[in-house]
C-alpha positions, 0 to 999 in steps of 0.5 A: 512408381514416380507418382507414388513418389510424388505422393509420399513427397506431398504426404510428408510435405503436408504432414510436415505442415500439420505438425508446425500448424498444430504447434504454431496454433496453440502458440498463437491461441496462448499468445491472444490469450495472454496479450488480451488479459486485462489486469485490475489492480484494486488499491481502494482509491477513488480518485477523480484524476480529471479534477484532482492531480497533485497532492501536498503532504507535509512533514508531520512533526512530534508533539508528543512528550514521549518520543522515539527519534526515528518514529518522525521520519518512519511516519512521514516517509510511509504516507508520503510512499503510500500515496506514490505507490498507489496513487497517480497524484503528483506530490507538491511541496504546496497548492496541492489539490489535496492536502495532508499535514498534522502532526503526532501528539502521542507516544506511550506505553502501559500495561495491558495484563498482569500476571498472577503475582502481581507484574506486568505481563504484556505491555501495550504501545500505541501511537495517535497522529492529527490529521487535517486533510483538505480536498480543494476539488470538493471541500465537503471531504475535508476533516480533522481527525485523530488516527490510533494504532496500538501494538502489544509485547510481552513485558519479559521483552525489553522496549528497546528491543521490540521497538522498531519493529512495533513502530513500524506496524503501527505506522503500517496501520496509522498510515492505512488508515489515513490513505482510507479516510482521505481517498477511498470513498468506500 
């Protein structure tokens, strides 16, 4: 009787430690599993950090005769976001390894369709920045290039109304486009 006593008192002690082994195992499994998962973010650049740290971004300034006053500031502050958020470049306010400054020469609106009677029916933005981009570790990447991005409404909308948001778009694209062109070399 006492080692039947014994045996079942080593029975559940052991079967107690198959219970917690089989839930600790599987936490432990899922812990490696999670902790040993690599993660790759691609951003399209492609830099070479060892030779190529800060770069220099200056304030692209309106010289266009049509102008929104906010488009400035949109502009400059998404490009110089862009390189912050999906590059490790230091930004500098000079001798940058790199270097990014234009200006926007053109702002305007046409008509893009017309309607049966006669009217306009869609109207088309666009926006076209200079650019002047200058790679100190590797000057055969350097250029002067014009960049455009355009954006349609419907005429029935007034400008006013579909203004911030089409500029915004635009300087979304333009600012795409830029990135592309000076650090991703694919």
């Amino acid at each position: 009787m006492k080692q039947n006593i014994i045996n079942h008192i080593s029975g559940k002690a052991a079967c107690s430690g198959f219970r917690r082994a089989g839930f600790i195992l599987p936490c432990l499994l899922t812990l490696l599993v999670v902790s040993c998962q690599v993660s790759y973010k691609f951003n399209g650049a492609s830099i070479d950090y060892s030779k190529t740290k800060t770069i220099q971004i200056t304030d692209f300034p309106i010289r266009s005769s049509y102008v929104w006053g906010p488009m400035a500031p949109m502009f400059n502050n998404a490009l110089k976001d862009e390189f912050a958020n999906h590059t490790r470049l230091i930004q500098v306010r000079r001798n940058g390894d790199m270097k990014i400054e234009g200006e926007i020469t053109q702002y305007s609106q046409r008509n893009k369709s017309v309607t049966s009677e006669g009217h306009s029916a869609q109207t088309e933005l666009s926006m076209t920045v200079n650019v002047r981009f200058t790679n100190n570790a590797n000057h055969n990447e350097d250029f002067e290039r014009q960049f455009t991005a355009t954006q349609s409404y419907e005429t029935t909308r007034s400008l006013t109304s579909v203004q911030e948001e089409l500029v915004s778009q635009m300087v979304d694209d333009l600012v795409d486009q830029i990135f592309n062109a000076t650090v991703a070399n694919w």
